[in-house]
C-alpha positions as CSV (number, residue, x, y, z in Angstrom):
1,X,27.9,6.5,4.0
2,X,25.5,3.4,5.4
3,X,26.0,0.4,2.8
4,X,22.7,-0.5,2.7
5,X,20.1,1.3,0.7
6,X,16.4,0.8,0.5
7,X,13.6,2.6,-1.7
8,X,9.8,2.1,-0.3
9,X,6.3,2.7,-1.3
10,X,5.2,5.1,1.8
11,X,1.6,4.5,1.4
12,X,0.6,6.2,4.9
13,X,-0.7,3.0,5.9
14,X,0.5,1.0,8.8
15,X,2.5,-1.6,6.8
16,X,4.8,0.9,4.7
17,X,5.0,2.5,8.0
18,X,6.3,-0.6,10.1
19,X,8.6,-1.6,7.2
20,X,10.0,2.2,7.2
21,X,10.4,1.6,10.9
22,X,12.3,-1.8,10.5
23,X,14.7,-0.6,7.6
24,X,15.5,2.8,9.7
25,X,16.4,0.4,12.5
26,X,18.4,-1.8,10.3
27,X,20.4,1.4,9.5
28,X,19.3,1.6,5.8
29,X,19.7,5.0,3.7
30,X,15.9,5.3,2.7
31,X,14.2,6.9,0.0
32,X,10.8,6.8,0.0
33,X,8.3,7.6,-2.7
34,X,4.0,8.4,-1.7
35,X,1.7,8.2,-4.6
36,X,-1.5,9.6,-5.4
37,X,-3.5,7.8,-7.8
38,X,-6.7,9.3,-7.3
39,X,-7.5,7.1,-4.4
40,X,-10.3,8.2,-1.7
41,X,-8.1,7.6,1.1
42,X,-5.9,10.5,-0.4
43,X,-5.3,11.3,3.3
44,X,-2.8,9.3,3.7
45,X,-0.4,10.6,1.9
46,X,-1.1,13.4,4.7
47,X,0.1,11.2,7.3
48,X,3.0,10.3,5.6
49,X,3.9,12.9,5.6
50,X,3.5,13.8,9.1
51,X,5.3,10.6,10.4
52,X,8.3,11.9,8.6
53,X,7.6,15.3,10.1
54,X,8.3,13.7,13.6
55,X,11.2,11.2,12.6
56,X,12.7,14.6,11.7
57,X,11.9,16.1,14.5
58,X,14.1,13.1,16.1
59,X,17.2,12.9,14.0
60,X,16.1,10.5,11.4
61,X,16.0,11.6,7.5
62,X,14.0,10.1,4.9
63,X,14.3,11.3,0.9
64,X,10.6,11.6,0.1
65,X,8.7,12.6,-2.8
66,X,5.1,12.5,-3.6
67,X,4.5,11.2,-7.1
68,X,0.9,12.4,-8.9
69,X,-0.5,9.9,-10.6
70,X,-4.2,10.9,-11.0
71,X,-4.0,11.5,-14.9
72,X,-3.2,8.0,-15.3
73,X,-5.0,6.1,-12.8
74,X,-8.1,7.8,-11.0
75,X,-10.4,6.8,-13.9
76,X,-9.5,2.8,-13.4
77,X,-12.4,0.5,-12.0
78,X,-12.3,0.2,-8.7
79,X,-14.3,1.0,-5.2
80,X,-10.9,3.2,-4.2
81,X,-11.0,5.2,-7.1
82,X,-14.7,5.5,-8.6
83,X,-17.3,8.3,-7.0
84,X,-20.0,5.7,-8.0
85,X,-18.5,2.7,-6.5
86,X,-19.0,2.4,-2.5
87,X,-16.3,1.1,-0.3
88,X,-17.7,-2.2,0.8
89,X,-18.0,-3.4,4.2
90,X,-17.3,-6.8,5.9
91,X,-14.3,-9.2,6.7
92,X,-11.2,-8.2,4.4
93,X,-11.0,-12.2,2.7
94,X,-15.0,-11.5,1.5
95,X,-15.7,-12.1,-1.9
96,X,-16.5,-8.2,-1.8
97,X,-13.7,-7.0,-0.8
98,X,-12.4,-7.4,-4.9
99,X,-14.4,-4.2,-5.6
100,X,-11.4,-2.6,-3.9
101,X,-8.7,-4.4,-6.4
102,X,-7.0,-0.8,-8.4
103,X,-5.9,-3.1,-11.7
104,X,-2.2,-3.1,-12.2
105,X,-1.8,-0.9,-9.0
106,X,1.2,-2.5,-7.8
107,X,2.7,-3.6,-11.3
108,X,2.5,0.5,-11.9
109,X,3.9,1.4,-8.5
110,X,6.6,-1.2,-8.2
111,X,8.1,0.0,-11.9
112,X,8.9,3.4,-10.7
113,X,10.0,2.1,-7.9
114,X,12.8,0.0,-10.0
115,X,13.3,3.1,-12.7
116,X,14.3,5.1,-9.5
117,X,16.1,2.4,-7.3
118,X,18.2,1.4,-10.9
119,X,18.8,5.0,-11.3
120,X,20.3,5.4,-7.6
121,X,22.6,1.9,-8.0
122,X,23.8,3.2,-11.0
123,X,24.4,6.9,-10.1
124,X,26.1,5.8,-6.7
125,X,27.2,2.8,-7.4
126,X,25.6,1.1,-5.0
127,X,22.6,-1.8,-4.3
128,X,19.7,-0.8,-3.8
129,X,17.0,-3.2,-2.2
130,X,13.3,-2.3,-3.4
131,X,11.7,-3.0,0.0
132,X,7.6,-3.8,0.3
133,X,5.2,-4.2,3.4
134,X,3.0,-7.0,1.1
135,X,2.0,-9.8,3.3
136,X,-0.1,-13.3,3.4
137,X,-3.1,-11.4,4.0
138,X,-3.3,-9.4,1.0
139,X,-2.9,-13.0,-0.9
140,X,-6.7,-13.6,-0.9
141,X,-8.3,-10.5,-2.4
142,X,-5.2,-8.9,-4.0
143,X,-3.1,-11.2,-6.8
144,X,-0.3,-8.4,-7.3
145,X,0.4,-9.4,-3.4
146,X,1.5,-12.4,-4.1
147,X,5.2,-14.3,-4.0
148,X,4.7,-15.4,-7.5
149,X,3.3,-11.9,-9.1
150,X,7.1,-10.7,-7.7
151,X,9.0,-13.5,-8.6
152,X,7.6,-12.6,-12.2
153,X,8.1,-8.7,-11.8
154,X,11.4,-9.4,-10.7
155,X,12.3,-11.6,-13.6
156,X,10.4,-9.3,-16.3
157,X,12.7,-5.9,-14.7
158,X,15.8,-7.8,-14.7
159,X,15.7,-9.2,-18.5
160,X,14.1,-5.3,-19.6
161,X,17.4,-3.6,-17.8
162,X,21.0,-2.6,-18.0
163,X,22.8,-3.3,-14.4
164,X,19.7,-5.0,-12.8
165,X,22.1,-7.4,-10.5
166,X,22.3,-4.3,-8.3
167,X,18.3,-4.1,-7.5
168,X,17.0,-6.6,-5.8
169,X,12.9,-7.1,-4.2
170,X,13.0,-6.9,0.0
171,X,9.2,-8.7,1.0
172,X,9.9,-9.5,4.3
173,X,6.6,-9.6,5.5
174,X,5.7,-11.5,2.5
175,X,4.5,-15.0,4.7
176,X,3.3,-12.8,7.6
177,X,0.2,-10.8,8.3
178,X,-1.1,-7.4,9.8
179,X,-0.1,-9.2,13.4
180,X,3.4,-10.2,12.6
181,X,4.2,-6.4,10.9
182,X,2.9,-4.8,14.5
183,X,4.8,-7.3,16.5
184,X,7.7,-6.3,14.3
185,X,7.1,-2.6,14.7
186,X,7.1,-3.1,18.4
187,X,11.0,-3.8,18.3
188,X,12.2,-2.0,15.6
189,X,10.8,1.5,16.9
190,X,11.8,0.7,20.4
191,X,15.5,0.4,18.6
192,X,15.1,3.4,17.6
193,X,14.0,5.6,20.6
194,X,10.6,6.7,19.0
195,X,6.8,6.2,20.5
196,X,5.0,3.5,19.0
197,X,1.2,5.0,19.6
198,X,2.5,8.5,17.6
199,X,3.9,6.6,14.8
200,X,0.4,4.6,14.5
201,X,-2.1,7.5,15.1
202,X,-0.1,8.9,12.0
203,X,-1.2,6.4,9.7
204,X,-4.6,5.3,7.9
205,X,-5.5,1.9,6.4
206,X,-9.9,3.0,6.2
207,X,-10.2,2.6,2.5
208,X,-13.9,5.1,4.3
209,X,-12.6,7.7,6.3
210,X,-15.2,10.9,6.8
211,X,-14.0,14.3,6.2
212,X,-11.9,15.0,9.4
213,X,-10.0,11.8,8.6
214,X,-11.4,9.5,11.0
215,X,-11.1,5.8,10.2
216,X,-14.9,4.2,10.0
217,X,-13.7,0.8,11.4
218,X,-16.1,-0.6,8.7
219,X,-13.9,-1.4,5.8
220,X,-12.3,-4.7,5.5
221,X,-9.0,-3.2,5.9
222,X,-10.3,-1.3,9.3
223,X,-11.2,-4.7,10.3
224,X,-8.0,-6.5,9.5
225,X,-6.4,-3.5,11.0
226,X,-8.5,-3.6,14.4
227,X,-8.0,-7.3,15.0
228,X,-4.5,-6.9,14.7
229,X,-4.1,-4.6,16.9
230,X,-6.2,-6.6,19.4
231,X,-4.4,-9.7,18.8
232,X,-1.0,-7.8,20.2
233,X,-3.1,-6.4,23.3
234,X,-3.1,-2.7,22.0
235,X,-5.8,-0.1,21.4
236,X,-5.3,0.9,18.1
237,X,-4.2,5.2,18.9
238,X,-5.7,6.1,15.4
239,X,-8.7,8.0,15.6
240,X,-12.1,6.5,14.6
241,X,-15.6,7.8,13.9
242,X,-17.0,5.4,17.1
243,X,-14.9,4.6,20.6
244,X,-12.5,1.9,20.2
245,X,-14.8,-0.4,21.7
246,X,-17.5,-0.3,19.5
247,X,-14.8,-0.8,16.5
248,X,-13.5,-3.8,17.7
249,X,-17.1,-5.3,19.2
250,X,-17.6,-4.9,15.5
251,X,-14.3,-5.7,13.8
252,X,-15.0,-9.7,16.3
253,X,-18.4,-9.7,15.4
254,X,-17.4,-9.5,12.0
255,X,-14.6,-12.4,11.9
256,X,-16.7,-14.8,14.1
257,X,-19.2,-14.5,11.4
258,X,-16.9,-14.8,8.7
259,X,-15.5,-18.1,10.2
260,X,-18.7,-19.8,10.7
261,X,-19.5,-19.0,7.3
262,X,-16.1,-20.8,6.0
263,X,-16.2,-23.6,9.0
């Protein structure tokens, strides 16, 4: 039995996924928990699924579950979750972008989280490390991505519990961006024997995909997403509605206008 055991939000997108990548390749025991909240990006929960379909496939186990949370949440304000709201477009630090805030998303995800990882420690006896793909980029547009909104959940979960010395928060990408996490992923899935372009085409970060699940490289997160990818000399293998050049002729169009605007 490893020593080390983590619990992760598996979103689908490509920073739960890199952070899976990184703890398998640090040899954690992972349990991993997918939610769906109602979001319009439901697909991703889909590809999930299908990335743990092929580390299967390749020896490594992940305990998974997929928690429903669309009673609760799919009627809360926000461009993810409300039919009448569209998904805005633009550079991901836009003033915008906000309309894509789900309030108390992560405060509501990261508590299960802890009721499950406190429930493991104390069942098994062991620690349990509640580990998080948030990162500096989120900072702008999300405030329950930042240091302090965890220092505070931390502090809050640790006075409301029995046994909390045996949880502890894991952000390690919490001073990095969307660059640093695929940079990362580069090593970690090379340590572990697995193809870095299979593990990416099974992921989604389009808050706008169409029907067949293509990305629209339109959404602030496609554009964040794009540039990383860019930035560490890749084509990004997920699929899009347009070629991957016209997505990123867009995605630098888009953050060359943004920076004159903020110059």
């Amino acid at each position: 039995m490893t020593s080390k055991v983590a619990i992760i939000a598996l979103s689908g997108g490509m920073d739960s996924t890199a952070l899976l990548m990184r703890l398998l390749a640090d040899g954690y025991d992972v349990h991993a928990i997918s939610y769906n909240y109602g979001q319009k990006h439901v697909i991703e929960v889909q590809r999930a699924l299908s990335n743990l379909n092929y580390l299967s496939q390749n020896g490594f186990h992940v305990n998974h579950r997929v928690i429903d949370l669309t009673s609760a949440m799919d009627s809360f304000h926000s461009a993810l979750t409300d039919e009448s709201i569209e998904i805005p477009e633009g550079h991901y630090e836009e003033l915008q972008m906000k309309q894509t805030v789900v309030p108390n998303r992560n405060a509501i995800f990261a508590s299960i989280l802890y009721g499950c990882a406190l429930s493991i420690a104390i069942k098994e006896s062991r620690n349990v490390e509640i580990a998080l793909g948030v990162h500096s980029g989120d900072h702008a547009i999300y405030p329950d991505c930042r240091p302090e909104f965890y220092r505070a959940l931390e502090h809050a979960f640790e006075v409301g519990n029995w046994e909390s010395e045996n949880v502890a928060f894991k952000l390690p990408y919490i001073d990095g961006d969307k660059e640093t996490i695929l940079r990362d992923a580069e090593i970690s899935i090379s340590q572990l024997g697995l193809d870095f372009d299979t593990i990416f085409s099974n992921t989604i970060t389009s808050y706008n995909p169409d029907r067949q699940g293509r990305s629209s490289g339109t959404s602030g997160s496609d554009v964040e997403r794009i540039l990383a990818f860019h930035a560490i000399g890749r084509d990004d293998p997920v699929q899009y509605v347009k070629p991957w050049s016209d997505v990123l002729r867009n995605a630098l169009t888009t953050d060359k206008k943004h920076k004159e605007i903020n110059t």
